[in-house]
N, CA, C and O atoms as a DFTB+ gen file, in Angstrom:
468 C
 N C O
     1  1      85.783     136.105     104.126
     2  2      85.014     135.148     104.877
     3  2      83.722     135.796     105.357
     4  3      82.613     135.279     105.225
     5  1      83.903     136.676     105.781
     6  2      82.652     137.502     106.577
     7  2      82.249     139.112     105.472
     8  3      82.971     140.024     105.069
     9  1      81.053     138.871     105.341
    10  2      81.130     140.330     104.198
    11  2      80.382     141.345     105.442
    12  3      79.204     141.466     105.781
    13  1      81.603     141.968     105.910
    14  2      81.404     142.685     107.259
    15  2      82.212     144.258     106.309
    16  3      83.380     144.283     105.921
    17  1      81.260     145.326     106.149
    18  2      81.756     146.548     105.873
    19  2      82.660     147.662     107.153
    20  3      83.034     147.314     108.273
    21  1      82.822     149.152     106.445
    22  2      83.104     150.115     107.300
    23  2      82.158     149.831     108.515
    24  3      82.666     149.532     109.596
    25  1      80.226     149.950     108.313
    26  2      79.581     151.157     108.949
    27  2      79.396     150.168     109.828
    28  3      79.068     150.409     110.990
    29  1      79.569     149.041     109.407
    30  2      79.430     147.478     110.005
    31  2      80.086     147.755     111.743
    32  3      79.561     147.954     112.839
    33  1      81.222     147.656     111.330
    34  2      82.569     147.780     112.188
    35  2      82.286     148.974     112.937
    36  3      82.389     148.852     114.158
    37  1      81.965     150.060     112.506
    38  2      81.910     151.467     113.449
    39  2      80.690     151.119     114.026
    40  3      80.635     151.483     115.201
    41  1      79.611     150.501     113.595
    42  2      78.608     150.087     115.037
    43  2      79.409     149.367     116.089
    44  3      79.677     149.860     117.184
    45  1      79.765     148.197     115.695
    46  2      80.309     147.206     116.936
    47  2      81.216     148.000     117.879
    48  3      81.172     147.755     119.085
    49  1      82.055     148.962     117.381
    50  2      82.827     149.463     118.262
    51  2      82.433     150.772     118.714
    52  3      83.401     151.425     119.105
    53  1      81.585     151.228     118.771
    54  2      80.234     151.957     118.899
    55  2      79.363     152.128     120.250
    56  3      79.021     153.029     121.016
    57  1      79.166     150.375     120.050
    58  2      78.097     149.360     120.847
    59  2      79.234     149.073     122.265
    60  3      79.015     149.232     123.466
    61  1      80.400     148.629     121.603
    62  2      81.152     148.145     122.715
    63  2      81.911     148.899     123.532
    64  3      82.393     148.532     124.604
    65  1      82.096     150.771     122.629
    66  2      82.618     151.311     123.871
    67  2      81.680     151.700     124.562
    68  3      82.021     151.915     125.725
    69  1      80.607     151.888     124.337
    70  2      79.151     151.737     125.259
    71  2      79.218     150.985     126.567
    72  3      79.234     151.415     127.720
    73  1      79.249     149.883     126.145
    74  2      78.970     148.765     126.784
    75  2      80.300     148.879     127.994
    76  3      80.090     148.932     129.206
    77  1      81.490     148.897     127.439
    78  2      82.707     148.143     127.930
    79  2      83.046     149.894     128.699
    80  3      83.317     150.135     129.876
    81  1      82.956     150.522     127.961
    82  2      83.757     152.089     128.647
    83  2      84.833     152.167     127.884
    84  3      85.354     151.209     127.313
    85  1      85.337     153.719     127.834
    86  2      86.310     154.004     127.222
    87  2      87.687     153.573     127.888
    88  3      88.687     153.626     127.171
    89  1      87.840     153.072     129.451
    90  2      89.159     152.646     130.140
    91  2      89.643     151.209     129.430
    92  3      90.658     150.848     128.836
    93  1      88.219     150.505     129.853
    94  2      88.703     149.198     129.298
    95  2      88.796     148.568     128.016
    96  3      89.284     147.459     127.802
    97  1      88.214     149.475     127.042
    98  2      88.213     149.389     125.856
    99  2      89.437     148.457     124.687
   100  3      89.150     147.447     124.044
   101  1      90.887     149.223     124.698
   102  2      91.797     148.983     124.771
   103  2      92.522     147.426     125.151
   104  3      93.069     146.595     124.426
   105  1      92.357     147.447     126.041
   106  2      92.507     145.950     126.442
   107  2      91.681     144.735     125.819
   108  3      91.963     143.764     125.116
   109  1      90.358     145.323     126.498
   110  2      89.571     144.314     125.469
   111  2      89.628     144.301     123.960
   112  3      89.029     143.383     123.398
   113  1      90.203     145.106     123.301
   114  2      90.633     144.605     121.557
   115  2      91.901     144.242     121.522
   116  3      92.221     143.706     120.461
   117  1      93.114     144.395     122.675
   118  2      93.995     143.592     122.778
   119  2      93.791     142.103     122.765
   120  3      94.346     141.324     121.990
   121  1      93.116     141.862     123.508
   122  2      92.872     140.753     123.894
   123  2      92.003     139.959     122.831
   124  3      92.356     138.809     122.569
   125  1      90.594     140.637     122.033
   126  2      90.546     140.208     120.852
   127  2      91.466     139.690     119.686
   128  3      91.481     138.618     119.081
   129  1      92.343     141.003     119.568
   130  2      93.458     140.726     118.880
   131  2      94.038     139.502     118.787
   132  3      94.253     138.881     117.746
   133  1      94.364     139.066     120.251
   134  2      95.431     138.103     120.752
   135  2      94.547     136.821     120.277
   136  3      94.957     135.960     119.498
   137  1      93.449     136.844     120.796
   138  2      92.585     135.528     120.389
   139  2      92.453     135.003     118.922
   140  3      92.553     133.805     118.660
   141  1      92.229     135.934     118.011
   142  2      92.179     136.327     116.615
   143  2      93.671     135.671     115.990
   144  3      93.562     134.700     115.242
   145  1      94.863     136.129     116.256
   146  2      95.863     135.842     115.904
   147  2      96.054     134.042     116.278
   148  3      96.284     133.163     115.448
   149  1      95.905     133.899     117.512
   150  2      95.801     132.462     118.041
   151  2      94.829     131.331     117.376
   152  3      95.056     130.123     117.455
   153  1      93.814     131.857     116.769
   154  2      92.721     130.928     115.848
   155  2      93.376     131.080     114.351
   156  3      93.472     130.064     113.662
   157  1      93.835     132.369     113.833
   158  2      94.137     132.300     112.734
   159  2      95.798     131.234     112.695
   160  3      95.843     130.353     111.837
   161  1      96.558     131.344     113.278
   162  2      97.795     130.242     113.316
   163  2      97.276     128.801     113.668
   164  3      97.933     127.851     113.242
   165  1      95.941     128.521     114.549
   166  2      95.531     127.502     114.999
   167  2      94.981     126.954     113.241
   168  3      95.516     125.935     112.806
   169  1      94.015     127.629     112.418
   170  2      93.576     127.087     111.519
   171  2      94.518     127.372     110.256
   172  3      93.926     127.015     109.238
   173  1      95.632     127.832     110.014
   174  2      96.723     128.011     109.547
   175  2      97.734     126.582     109.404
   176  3      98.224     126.197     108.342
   177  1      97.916     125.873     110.833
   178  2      98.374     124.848     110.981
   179  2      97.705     123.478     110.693
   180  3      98.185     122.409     110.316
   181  1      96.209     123.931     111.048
   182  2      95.595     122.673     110.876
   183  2      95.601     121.827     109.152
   184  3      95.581     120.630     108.867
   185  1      95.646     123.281     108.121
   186  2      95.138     123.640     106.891
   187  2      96.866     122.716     106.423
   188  3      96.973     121.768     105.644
   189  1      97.777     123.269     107.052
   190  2      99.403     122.685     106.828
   191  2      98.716     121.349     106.764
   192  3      98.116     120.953     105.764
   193  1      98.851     120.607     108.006
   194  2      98.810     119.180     108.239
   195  2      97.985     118.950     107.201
   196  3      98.525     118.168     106.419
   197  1      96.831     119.314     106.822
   198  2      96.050     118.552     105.911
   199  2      96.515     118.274     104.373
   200  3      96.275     117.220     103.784
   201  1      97.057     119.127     103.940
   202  2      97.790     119.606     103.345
   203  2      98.819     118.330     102.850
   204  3      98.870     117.745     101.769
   205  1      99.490     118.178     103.904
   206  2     100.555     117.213     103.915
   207  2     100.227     115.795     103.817
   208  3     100.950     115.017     103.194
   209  1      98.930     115.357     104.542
   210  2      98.490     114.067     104.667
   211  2      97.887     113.943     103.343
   212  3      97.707     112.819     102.876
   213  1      97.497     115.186     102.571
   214  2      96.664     114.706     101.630
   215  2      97.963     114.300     100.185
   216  3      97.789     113.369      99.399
   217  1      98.968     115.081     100.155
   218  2     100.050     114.704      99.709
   219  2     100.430     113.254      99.591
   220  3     100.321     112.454      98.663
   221  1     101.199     113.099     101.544
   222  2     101.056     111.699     101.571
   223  2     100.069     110.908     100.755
   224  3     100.486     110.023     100.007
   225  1      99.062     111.118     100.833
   226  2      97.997     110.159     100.365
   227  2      98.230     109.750      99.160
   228  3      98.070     108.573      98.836
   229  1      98.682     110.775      98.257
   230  2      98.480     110.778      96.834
   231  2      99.923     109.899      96.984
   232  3     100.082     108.732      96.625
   233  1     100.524     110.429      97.361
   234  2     102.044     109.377      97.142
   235  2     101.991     108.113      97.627
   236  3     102.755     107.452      96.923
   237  1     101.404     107.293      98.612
   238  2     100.610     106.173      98.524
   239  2     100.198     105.252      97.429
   240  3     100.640     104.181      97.010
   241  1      99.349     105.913      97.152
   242  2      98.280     106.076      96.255
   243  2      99.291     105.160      95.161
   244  3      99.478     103.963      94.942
   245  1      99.860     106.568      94.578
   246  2     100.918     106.019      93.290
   247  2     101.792     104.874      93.641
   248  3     101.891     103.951      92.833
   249  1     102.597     104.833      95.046
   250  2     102.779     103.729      94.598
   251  2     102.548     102.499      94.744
   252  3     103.302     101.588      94.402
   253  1     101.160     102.365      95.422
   254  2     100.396     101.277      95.132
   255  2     100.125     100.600      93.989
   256  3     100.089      99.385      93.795
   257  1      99.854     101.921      92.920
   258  2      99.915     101.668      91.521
   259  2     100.534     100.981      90.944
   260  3     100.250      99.989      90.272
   261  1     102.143     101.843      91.341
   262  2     103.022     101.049      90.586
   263  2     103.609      99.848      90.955
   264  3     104.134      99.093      90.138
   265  1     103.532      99.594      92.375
   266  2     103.563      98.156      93.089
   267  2     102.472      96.978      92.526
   268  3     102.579      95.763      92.696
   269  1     101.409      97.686      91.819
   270  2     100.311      96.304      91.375
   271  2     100.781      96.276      90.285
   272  3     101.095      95.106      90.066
   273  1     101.148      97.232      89.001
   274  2     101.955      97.066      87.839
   275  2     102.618      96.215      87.763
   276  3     102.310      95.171      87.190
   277  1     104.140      96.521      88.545
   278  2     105.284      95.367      88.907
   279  2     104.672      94.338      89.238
   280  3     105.014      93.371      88.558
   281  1     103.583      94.031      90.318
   282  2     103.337      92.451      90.131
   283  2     102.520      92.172      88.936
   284  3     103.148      91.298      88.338
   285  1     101.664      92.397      88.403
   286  2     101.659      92.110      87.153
   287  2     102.072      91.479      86.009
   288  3     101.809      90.514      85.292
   289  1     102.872      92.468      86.129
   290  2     104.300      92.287      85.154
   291  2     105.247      90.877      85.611
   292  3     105.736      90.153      84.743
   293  1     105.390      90.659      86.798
   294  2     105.797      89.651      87.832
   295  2     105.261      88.110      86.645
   296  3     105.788      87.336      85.846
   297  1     103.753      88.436      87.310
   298  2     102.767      87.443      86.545
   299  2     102.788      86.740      85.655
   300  3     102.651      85.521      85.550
   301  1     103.046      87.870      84.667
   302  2     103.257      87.586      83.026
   303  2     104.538      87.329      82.845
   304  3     104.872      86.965      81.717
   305  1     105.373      87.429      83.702
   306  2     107.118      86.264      83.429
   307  2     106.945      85.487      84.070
   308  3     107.907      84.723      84.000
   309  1     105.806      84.943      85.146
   310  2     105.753      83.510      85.728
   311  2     105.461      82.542      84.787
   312  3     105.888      81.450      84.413
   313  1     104.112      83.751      84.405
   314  2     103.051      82.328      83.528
   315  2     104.074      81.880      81.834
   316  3     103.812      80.967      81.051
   317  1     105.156      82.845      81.751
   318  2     105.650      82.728      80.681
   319  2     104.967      82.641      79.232
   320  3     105.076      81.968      78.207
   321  1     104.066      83.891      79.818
   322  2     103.310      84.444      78.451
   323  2     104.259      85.808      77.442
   324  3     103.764      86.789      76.887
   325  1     105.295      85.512      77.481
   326  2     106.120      86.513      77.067
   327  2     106.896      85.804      75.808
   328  3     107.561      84.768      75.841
   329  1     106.643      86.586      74.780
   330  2     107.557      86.345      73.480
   331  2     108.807      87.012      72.815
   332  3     108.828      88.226      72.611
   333  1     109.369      86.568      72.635
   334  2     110.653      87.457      72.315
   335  2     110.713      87.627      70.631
   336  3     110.693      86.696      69.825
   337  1     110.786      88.945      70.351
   338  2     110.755      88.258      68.750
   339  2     112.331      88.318      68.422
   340  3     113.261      88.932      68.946
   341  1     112.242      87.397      67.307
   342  2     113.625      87.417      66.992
   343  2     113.470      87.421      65.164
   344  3     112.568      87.015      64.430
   345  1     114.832      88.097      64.872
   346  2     114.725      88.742      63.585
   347  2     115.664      89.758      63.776
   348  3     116.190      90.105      64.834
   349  1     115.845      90.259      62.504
   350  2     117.170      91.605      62.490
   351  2     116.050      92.447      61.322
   352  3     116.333      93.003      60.261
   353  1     114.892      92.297      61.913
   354  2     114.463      93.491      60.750
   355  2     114.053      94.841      61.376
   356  3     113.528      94.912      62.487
   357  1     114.245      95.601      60.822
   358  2     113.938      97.026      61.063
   359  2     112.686      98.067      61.433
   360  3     112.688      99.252      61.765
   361  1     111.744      97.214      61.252
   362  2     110.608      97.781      61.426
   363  2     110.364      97.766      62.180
   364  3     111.012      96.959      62.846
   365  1     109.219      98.559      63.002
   366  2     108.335      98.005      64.932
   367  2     107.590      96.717      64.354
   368  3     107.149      96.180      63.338
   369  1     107.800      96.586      66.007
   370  2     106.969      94.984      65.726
   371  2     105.389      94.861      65.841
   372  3     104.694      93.989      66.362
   373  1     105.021      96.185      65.092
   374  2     103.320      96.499      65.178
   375  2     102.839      96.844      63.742
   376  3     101.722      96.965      63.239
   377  1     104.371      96.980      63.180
   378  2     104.401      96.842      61.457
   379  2     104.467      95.371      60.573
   380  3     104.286      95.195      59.368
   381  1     104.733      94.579      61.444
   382  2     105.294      93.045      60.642
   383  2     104.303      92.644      60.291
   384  3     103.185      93.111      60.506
   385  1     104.645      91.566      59.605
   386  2     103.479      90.740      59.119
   387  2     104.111      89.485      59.761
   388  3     105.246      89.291      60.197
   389  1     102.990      88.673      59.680
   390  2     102.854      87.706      60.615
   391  2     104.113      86.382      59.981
   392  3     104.459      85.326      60.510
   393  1     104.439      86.872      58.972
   394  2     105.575      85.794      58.594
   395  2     106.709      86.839      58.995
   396  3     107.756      86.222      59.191
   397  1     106.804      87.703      59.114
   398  2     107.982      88.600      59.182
   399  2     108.481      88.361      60.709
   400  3     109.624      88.680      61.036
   401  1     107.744      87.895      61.449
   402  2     107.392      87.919      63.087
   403  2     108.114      86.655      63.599
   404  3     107.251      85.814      63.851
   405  1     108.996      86.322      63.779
   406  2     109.397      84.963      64.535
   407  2     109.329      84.981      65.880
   408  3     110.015      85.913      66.300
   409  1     108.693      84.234      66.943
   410  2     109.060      84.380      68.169
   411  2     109.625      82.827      69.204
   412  3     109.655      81.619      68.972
   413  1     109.915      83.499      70.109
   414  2     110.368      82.277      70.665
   415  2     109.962      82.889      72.413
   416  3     110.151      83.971      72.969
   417  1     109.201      81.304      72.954
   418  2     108.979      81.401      74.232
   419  2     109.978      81.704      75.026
   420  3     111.088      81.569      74.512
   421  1     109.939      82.145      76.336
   422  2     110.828      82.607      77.216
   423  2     110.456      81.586      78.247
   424  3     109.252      81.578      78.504
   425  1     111.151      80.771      78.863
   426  2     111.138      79.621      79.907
   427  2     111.428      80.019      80.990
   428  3     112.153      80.960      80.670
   429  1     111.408      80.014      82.175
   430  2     112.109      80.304      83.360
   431  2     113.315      79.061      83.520
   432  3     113.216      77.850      83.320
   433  1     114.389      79.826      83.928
   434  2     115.251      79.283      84.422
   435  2     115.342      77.731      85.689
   436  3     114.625      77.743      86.689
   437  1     115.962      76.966      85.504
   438  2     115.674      76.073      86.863
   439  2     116.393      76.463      87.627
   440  3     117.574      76.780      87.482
   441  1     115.557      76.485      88.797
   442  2     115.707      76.720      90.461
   443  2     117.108      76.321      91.285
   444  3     116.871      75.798      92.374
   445  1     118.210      76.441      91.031
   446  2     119.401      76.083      92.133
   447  2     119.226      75.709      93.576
   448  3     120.149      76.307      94.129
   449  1     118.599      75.093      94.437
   450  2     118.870      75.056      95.650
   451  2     119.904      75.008      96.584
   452  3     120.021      75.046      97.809
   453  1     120.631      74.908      95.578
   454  2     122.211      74.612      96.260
   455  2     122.031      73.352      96.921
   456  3     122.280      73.172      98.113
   457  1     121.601      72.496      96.141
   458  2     121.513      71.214      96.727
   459  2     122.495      70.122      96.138
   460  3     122.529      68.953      96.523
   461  1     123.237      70.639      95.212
   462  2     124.216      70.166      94.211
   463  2     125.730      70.149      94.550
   464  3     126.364      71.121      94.140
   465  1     126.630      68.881      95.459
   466  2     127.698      68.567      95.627
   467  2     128.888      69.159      94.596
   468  3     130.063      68.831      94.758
């Protein structure tokens, strides 16, 4: 993160037992320390959560997908645009020829209400 060398580091602590004295020295990089450790778990955790929501997201995501698919698909057995082919021949049905191809509409069923004695 920081392109901070050796001679880097032996100034600052250099500068600061200057500054700070050799008693209190000690403490005060404890206490750096402590702060240091506390930001690094603070942005450690934050990096988790994001992490996770962005997961979530994607799993959303998909199955939104596949929830607009299924209705779709829904659609196209309402509107009863669906053909069934019928035949006992062997081939895919992307090989036939158009006489080879029989189909038959698919109807929806009528509605029961249970209105029937």
């Amino acid at each position: 993160m920081f392109d901070i060398g050796f001679w880097e580091i032996m100034l600052i602590g250099v500068v600061a037992l200057l500054v700070v004295g050799p008693e209190e020295l000690p403490a005060l990089l404890r206490t750096a320390g402590t702060y240091a450790g506390k930001a690094r778990r603070f942005f450690s955790d934050v990096r988790a959560e994001l992490d996770m929501e962005v997961n979530r997201a994607e799993e959303i995501k998909r199955r939104v997908a596949e929830e607009a698919r299924i209705a779709e698909l829904h659609e196209v057995i309402d509107d009863g645009k669906v053909t069934i082919p019928v035949g006992s021949s062997t081939k895919p049905v992307a090989e036939r020829s158009a006489s080879e191809t029989e189909t038959t509409d698919v109807k929806k069923p009528p509605v029961d209400h249970g209105n029937s004695a």
